[in-house]
N, C-alpha and C positions, 0 to 999 in steps of 0.2 A: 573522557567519556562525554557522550553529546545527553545535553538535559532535553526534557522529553517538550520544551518548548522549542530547542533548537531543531528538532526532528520533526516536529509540526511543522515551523516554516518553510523546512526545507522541502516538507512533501507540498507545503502549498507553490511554493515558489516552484518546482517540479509541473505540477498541474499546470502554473501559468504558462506553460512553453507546450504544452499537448494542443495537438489539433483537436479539431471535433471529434476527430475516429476516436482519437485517443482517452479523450474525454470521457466517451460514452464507452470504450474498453473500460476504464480506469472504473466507471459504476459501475459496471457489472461485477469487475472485479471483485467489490468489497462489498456489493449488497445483491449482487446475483441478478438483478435487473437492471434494463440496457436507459432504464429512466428514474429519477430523483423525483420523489413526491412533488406535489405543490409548494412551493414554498422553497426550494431546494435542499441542500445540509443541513440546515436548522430545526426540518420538519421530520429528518431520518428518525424514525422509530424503530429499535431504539438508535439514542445517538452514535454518530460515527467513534467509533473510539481508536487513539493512536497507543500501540506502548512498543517499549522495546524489545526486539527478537534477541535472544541468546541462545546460541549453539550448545547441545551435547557437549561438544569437540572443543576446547580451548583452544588449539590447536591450528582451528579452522581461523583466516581470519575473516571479518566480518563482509568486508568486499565481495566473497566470494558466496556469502549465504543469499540466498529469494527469501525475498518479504514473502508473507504467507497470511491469509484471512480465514475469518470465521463468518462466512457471508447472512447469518443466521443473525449475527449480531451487530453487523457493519463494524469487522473488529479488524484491524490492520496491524500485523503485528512488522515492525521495521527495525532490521539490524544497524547498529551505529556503522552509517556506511562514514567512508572516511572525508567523501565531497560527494558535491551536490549532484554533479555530473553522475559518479555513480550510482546514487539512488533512483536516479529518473533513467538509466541504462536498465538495472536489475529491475524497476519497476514495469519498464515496456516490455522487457520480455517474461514475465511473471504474467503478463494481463493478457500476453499475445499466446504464448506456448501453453499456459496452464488453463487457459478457457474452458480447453473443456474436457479439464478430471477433476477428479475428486479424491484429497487427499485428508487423511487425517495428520495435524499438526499440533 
């Protein structure tokens, strides 16, 4: 199981490799606005928060789950994906297809 330091870096390390589009998808994503305060991450009110997703489904494995937010709270919830590659996959297509609904999670 990945500790919730290792799922940090890995979404940082993810970030490092986004374009600009991506960048500013990836805000919106998790704070619903296409721009970061002043200051950037640091100044997110409230702060960004990372924790771990768990399925319902045990069944399901994690690979296959979308990260999911609470853009109210810049809250990213990420499933222990298994590599890195995969979380910056599931995360582009989280930021690109789910734009623009609204789901409860």
């Amino acid at each position: 199981e990945m500790c919730i330091r290792d799922r940090f870096k890995n979404l940082v390390l993810s970030m490092s490799h986004f374009t600009a589009e991506e960048r500013k998808a990836f805000i919106k994503f998790v704070t619903g606005s296409t721009r970061l305060p002043y200051g950037g991450f640091k100044n997110l009110n409230p702060r960004m928060t990372v924790v771990k997703k768990t399925g319902t489904d045990k069944s399901i494995h994690p690979d296959e789950i979308l990260p999911s937010v609470m853009t109210c709270q810049n809250y990213i919830k990420l499933p222990d994906y298994s590599c890195i590659e995969v979380m910056k996959s599931k995360l582009k297509y989280a930021m690109t297809e789910g734009q623009n609904s609204f789901n409860l999670s």
